[in-house]
C-alpha positions in Angstrom: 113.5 146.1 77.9 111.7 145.4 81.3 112.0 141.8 82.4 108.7 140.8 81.7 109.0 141.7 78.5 109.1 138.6 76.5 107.8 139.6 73.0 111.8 139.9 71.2 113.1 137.0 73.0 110.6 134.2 72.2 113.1 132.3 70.5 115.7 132.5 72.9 113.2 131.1 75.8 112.1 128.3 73.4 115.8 127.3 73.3 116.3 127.5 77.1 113.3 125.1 77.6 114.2 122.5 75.0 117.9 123.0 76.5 116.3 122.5 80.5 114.3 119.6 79.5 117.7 118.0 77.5 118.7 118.1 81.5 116.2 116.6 83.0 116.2 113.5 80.7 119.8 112.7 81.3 119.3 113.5 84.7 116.7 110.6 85.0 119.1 108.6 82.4 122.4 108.6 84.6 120.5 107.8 88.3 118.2 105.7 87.1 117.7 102.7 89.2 120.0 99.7 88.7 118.3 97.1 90.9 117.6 94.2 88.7 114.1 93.9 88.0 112.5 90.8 87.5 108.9 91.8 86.0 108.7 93.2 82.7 106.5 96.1 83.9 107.1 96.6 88.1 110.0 98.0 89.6 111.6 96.9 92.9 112.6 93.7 94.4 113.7 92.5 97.7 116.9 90.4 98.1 115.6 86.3 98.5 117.9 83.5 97.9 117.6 81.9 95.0 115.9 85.0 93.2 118.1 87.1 90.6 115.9 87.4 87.9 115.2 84.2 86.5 111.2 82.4 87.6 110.9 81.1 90.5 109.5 77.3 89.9 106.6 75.8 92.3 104.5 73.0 91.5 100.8 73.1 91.2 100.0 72.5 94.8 103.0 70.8 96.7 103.9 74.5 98.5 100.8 74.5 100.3 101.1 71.3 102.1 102.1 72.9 105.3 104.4 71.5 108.4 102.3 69.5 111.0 103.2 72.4 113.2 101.1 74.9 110.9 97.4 74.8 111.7 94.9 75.4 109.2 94.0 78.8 110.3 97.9 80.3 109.8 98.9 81.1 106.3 101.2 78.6 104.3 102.8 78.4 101.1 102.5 80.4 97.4 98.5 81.5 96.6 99.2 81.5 92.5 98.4 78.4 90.9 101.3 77.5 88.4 104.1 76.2 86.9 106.7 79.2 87.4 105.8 82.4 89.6 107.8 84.9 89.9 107.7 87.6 92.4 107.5 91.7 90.9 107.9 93.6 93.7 108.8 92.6 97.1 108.1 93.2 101.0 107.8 97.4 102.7 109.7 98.9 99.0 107.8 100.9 96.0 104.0 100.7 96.6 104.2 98.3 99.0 106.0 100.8 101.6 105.5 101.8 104.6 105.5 98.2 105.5 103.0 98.5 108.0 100.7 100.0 106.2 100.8 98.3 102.6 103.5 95.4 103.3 102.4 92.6 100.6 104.8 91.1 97.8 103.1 91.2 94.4 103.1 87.4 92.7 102.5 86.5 88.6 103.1 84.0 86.4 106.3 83.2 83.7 104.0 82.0 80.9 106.3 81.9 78.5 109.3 80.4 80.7 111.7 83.4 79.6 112.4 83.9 83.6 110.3 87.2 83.3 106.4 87.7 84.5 104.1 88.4 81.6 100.4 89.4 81.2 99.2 86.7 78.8 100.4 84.3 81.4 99.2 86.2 84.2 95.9 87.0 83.8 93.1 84.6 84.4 95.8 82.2 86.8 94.1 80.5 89.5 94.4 82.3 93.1 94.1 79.9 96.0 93.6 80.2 99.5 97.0 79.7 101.7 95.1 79.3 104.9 91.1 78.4 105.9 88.9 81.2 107.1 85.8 83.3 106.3 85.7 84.9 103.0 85.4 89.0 103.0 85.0 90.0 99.4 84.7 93.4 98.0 84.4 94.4 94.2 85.6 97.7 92.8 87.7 98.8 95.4 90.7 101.6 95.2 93.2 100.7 95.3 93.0 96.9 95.7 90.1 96.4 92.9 88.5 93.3 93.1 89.7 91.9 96.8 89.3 89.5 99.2 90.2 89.1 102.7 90.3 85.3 104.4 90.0 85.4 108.0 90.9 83.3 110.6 90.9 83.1 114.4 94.7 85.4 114.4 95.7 85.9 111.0 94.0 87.2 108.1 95.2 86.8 104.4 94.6 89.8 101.5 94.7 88.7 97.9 94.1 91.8 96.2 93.7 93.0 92.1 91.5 90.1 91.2 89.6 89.6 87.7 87.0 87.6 89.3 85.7 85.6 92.2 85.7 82.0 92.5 83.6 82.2 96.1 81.0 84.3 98.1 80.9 86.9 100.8 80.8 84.7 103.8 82.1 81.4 102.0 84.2 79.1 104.6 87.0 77.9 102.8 89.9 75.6 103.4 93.3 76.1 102.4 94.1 75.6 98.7 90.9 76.1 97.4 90.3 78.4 94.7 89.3 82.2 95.5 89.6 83.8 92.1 91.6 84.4 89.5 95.0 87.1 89.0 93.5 90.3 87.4 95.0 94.0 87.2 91.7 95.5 88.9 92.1 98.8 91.1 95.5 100.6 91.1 97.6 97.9 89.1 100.4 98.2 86.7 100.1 94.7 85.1 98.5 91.8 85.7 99.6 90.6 89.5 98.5 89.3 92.4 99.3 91.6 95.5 99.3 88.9 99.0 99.0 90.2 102.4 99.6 88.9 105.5 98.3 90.0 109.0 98.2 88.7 112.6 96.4 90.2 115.2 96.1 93.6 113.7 100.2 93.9 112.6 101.2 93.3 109.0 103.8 90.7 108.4 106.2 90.1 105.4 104.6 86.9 103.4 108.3 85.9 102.4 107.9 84.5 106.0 105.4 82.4 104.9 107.0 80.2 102.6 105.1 81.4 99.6 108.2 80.1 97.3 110.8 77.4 97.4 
């Protein structure tokens, strides 16, 4: 029989398939990742104190009273409104790398106070601003989705897969006021909110930033 001549061996090729794909799924099954995750639907984390899997408590507002050395212009404190956030994936890993390009740390909401993000709790959570600026909005972008940018005189802040908007194109806002509210717009696995933070042109990790306790 010439090689590529298949018609008396179908059975046997069927078998070799199901037998390569038995492969590949215990392949996937023994090196699967073993980093603890702490969202129910992202992957990675970064290593912070005080986070191992359990949600991360902040009050409605006390993070973002900043340091009398922290003007209003420079970002400050955690931009999710709630009782317990939790972060899903943290600074320069999974979508969020290279750093320089995409840095951010994704931020939800333990609705349910099981240590875990979930959507019902997510979705619809107030996002506020961590520093004062001009408001840059755009709608229906890919992959951010519903985004907004709040610019200062050196930094700018990005608060990115947004369900709505709370303010305007152009809009001067302090921080701690309300910019929208945590959607799963754009490229987005879950409900999240994706933060960014940038001065003068270089992205900066926002665990710097004191966005939890």
């Amino acid at each position: 029989m010439n090689w590529y001549d298949l018609s008396d061996n179908s059975s046997n090729y069927k078998r070799g398939a199901v037998a390569l794909g038995l492969i590949v799924v215990l392949f996937l099954l023994v090196n699967r990742p073993t980093t603890p995750t702490i969202s129910a639907w992202r992957g990675e984390t970064t290593n912070v104190a005080g986070l191992s899997g359990a949600a991360i408590q902040v009050g409605q507002g006390d993070t973002l009273v900043a340091p009398p050395n922290i003007s209003s212009d420079q970002p400050w404190g955690n931009p999710v409104a709630g009782n317990r956030v939790v972060m899903t994936q943290g600074y320069g890993v999974g979508s969020h790398a290279p750093a320089e390009v995409w840095g951010a740390i994704d931020l939800a909401v333990d609705g349910d106070g099981d240590g875990a993000a979930d959507p019902a709790g997510s979705v619809g959570a107030p996002v506020r601003a961590t520093m004062s600026g001009y408001i840059d909005v755009t709608a229906d972008s890919w992959p951010a989705g519903n985004h907004i940018w709040i610019i200062g005189n050196e930094y700018k802040t990005g608060y990115a897969h947004l369900s709505e908007f709370k303010v305007k194109d152009g809009d001067y806002v302090e921080r701690g006021t309300i910019i929208g509210t945590i959607g799963s717009t754009g490229s987005s696995s879950g409900p999240h909110l994706d933060y960014q933070i940038w001065h003068n042109g270089v992205n900066q990790n926002p665990l710097n930033f004191h966005p939890l306790p």
